[in-house]
C-alpha positions, 0 to 999 in steps of 0.5 A, a space after each residue: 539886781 540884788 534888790 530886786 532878786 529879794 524882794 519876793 522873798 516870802 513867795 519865792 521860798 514857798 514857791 522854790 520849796 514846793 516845787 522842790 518836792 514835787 521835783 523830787 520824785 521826779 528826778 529819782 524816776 528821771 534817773 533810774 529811767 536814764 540807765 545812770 541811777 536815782 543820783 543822777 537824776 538828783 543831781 541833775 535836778 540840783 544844779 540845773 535849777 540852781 544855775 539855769 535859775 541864776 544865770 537864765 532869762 526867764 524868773 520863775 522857770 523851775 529847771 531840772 530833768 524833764 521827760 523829752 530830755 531823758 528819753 534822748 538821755 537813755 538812748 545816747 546812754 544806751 548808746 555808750 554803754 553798749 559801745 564799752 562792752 556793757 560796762 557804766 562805769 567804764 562808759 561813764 566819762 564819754 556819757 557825760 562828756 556828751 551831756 556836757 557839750 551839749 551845755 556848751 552847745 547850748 549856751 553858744 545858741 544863746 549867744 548867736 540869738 537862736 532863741 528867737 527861731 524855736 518858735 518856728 518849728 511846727 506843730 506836728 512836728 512838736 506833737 509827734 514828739 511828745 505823744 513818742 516820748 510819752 509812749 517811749 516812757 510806757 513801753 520802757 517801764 513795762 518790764 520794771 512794772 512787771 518786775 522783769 529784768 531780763 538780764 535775772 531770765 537765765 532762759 532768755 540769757 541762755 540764748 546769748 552764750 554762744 555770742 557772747 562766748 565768741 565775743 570773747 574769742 575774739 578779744 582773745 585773739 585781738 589781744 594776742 594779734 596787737 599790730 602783728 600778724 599772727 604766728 603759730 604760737 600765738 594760735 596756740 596760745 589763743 587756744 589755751 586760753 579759749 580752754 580756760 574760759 569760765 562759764 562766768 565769763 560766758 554769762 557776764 558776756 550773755 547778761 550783756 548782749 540780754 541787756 542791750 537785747 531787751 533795751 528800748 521800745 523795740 526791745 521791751 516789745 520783744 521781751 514782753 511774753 518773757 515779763 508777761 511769763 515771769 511777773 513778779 506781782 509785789 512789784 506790779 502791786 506796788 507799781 499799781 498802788 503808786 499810781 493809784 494814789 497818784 491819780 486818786 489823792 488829786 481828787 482829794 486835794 491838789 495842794 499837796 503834789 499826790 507824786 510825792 504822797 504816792 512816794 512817801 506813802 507805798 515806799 513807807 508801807 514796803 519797808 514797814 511791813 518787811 516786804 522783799 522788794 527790789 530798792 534803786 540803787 544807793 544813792 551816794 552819801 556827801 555832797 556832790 563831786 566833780 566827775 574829773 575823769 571826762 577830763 582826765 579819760 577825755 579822747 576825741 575818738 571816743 567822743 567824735 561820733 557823738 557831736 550830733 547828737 549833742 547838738 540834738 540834745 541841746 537843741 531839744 533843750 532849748 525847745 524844751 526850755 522855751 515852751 516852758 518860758 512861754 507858758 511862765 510868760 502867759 501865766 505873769 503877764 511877763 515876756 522872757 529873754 530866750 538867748 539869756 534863757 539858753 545861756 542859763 539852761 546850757 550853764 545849769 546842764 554843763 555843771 550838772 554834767 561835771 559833777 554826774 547829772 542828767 541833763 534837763 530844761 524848763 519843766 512846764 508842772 514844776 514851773 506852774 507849781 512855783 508860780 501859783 506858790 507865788 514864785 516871782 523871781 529866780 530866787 525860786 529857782 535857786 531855792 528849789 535846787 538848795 533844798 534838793 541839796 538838802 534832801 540828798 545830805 540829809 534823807 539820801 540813806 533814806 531815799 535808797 530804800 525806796 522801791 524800784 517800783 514806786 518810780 516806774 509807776 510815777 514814770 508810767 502817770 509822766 509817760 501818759 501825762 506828757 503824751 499831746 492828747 489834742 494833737 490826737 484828738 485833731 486826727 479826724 478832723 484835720 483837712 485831708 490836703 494831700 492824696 498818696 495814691 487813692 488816700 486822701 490824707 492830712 500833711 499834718 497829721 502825716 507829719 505828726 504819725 511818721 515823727 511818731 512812729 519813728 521817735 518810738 522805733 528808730 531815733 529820735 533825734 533823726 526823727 524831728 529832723 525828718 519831720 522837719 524836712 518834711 514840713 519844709 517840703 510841704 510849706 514849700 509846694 503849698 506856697 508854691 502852689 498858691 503863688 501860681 494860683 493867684 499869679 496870672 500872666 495876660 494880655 488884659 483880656 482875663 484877669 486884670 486888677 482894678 487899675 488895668 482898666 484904663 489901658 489903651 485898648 490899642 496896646 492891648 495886644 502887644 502888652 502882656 501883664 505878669 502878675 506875681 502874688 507872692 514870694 518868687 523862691 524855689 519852690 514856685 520857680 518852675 512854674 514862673 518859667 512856665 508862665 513866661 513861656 506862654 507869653 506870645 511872638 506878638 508881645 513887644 512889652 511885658 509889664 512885670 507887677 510885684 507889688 506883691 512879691 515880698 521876698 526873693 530868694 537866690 533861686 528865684 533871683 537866678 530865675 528871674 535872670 533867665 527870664 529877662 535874658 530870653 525876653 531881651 534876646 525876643 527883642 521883648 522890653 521888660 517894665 517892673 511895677 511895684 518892686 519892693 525894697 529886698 528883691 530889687 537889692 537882690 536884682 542890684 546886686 548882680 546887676 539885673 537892674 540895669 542890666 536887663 531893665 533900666 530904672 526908666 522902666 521901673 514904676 512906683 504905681 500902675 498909674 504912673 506907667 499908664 502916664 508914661 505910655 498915655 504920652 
């Protein structure tokens, strides 16, 4: 193993280097955006793509922070911090406790094999996802563009002091209450300290609520007359500059990332010409330390209503994640391990979480940088990480003077990048296969639009959900509707197969033939039911064909039991043709075979049945 982790070493350094600093920018952006800071994005980026490299399945992938991850990283931290009264630092051990699980949870889904299922998710699905997180990333840097903070708009932080004066009345009287009920002094020392209260107070509370307002999509929607009013034009200038280098310097050359060029470029001329712009926040000088207050603060109560929500995030990194590994995998001709890829992608994240990271997965432009840099082991993954590491020793003093702009105008050029433009341009011509009221409409594109919509406003995670219940639904009334299309139930006179040819004409009006061309599940199991009622008072035998009937499930099984009890109670003989191997265990295991039918009157093949009857 050693071996062969080294014998790339000369490709694998400039692989690992150059998507290093294409990765840098990135992670800084990543992390302003997450509400945590640039450090946070750092350092997620170096610890994921150090362990998620040594430990995952998949050589070349270069993991780190990517844009699906954050979005639902900003809303979980959005989420927590609101929670603890607006306060990060406070909220900042249950945040990365929930990041932390969710590696846990990740490496547990690479151990029971979930790897194997993610590829079983729809298109739709995964299309309305990411044209969302692309318009998520637009609308959130919209007031960073425009140099807007809402919480620095005393008119619009004006509209809040009277909530947040109440919410501080009310942690008076909380204090003062504690467990017991509340005595005449206790209201008037309530009221004293009501007296008491500093308008500061007042204004931290309003900043708060102003924040937590003007958060999100819908909050940067709403907020948007006020940036629009109080554009702060050297920020927009230099947001502006920023993508124009990054979109012009590509048609130049695209050996050197135009991210980073854009980064050196505009953050270099703002310090050099003196301009008053607004810089991230500082990043921390020093290696890396261990964030041992989830440990130490760590309270189940706090943590409880989160567990979705992790599990979400864990399972939106495995997609993530794997997507990436694929296109690794067309790219080298290589096939990846998913479950091992999990176990590394859930290590990379819980050790980027103990130590203050973001949580990432497989990022689909870094990896491509490395493999066309001539990465071919998971020593470029490993060396990407060591030299981010290096960047923060090394440049971090530096780096904290680049300007906020700078990273909202390179999450603006992610945010358009990452958005499915082929999945958008497939709206027209998609086949319009569902009808809701006089509209005529595509399921597909139906599913795309409500996860789309809903990603964008509501809740992300919730979103793919429902867009999964969504396909389920409609593959299961598709199937359905298909088996009883193709499914028939006769007497030999409409629609026979071709081996039906030679039954004996004086059967014919006592033997009906059932047909079932497909999978006997939940979704077709009323209109099996429906089918067998039409079958005469004059049948003295159904001849029941399943040699297309691959699958069974348990309601179709259930089914299939009422069926043959009705048709024994009629007095009606029941012969299978054809049963396959998984419904006939099902119909062994609760004993419908020999119950209902005895295996005298199961057929491999027609031919042998006419045999039987020919007698």
């Amino acid at each position: 193993m050693v071996n062969k982790l080294f014998s790339n070493i000369k490709g694998d350094a400039f692989g690992g280097i150059t998507a290093g600093v294409v990765a840098l920018p990135l992670a800084l952006a990543f992390g302003v955006s997450s509400g945590l800071g640039p450090d946070a994005g750092l350092y997620g980026a170096i610890f994921i793509s150090f362990f998620a490299a040594l430990f995952g399945g998949t050589n070349t992938q270069i993991s780190g922070p990517t844009a699906p991850m954050t979005a639902v990283s900003m809303v979980i931290i959005a989420g927590i911090v609101a929670a603890n009264d607006g306060d990060v630092n406070k909220a900042l051990p249950s945040i990365l406790m929930v990041f932390l699980l969710a590696g846990l949870m990740q490496i547990g889904l690479g151990f029971i094999g979930v790897g194997k299922y993610i590829k079983y998710i729809p298109y739709p699905v995964v299309s309305g996802f990411m044209t969302a997180i692309g318009l998520i990333i637009l609308l959130t840097q919209i007031q960073p563009t425009l140099g807007y903070a809402p919480k620095d708009d005393l008119n619009y932080v004006d509209q809040f002091k009277d909530q947040g004066k109440e919410i501080i009345l009310q942690k008076l009287l909380a204090e003062e209450v504690g467990e017991d009920l509340l005595s005449i002094s206790d209201f008037s020392s309530v009221a004293d300290k009501a007296s008491r209260i500093e308008e500061s107070d007042i204004m931290i509370e309003a900043k708060t609520l102003a924040g937590k307002e003007a958060s999100g999509t819908v909050g940067a929607i709403k907020t948007l007359p006020n940036a629009i009013n109080n554009i702060n034009f050297l920020e927009l200038i230099l947001s502006l500059a920023t993508i124009f280098i990054i979109y012009g310097f590509k048609r130049i050359t695209k050996a050197v990332p135009s991210t980073l060029v854009a980064l050196v470029v505009v953050s270099a001329g703002a310090v050099l010409l003196g301009l008053d712009y607004k810089p991230i926040e500082k990043i921390p000088e020093g290696l890396p330390m261990p964030q041992l207050g989830i440990f130490s603060s760590f309270s189940f109560a706090a943590i409880s209503p989160y567990i979705i929500t992790a599990f979400s995030l864990s399972l939106l990194g495995a997609i993530d994640s794997l997507l990436t590994s694929v296109v690794a995998d067309n790219m080298t001709k290589t096939k990846h391990n998913s479950n091992k890829e999990l176990v590394g992608q859930g290590i990379g994240n819980s050790i980027a979480a103990v130590f203050g990271g973001i949580p990432g997965a497989g990022a689909t432009i870094r990896t491509v940088v490395n493999i066309t840099s001539g990465g071919k082991t998971r020593l470029s993954g490993m060396i990407a990480g060591i030299l981010l590491l290096f960047i923060l020793l090394a440049l971090g003093p530096i780096a904290s003077k680049i300007p906020a702009a700078v990273l909202s105008g390179i999450l603006i050029t992610v945010g358009i990048g990452v958005m499915d433009y082929k999945g958008l341009k497939a709206i027209p011509v998609m086949p319009k296969d569902i009808s809701l009221g006089p509209i005529k409409l595509s399921s597909e594109v139906l599913i795309m639009l409500v996860v789309l919509f809903l990603s964008t406003f509501w809740d992300l995670i919730f979103a793919v959900g429902i867009g999964l219940l969504i396909s389920c639904l409609m593959f299961m009334k598709l199937m359905g509707d298909s088996t009883a299309k193709r499914s028939s139930f006769d007497g030999l006179r409409q629609d026979f197969w071709p081996d039906e040819k030679g039954f004996p004409e004086k059967l014919k009006d006592n033997v009906f033939i059932k047909h079932i061309k497909g999978p006997l599940f939940f979704g077709y199991t009323a209109e099996f039911q429906e089918m067998c009622k039409q079958i005469p008072e004059s049948a003295t035998s159904v001849v029941i064909r399943l040699s297309r009937m691959q699958y069974m499930d348990q309601t179709g099984l259930y089914v299939m039991e009422d069926v043959l009890k009705d048709l024994k109670l009629k007095g009606v003989s029941v012969v299978l043709v054809g049963l396959l191997d998984q419904p006939r265990r099902m119909m062994e295991k609760i004993n419908l075979i020999p119950e209902f039918v005895s295996p005298k009157d199961m057929y491999v093949t027609f031919e042998e049945y006419l045999k039987k009857i020919a007698k």
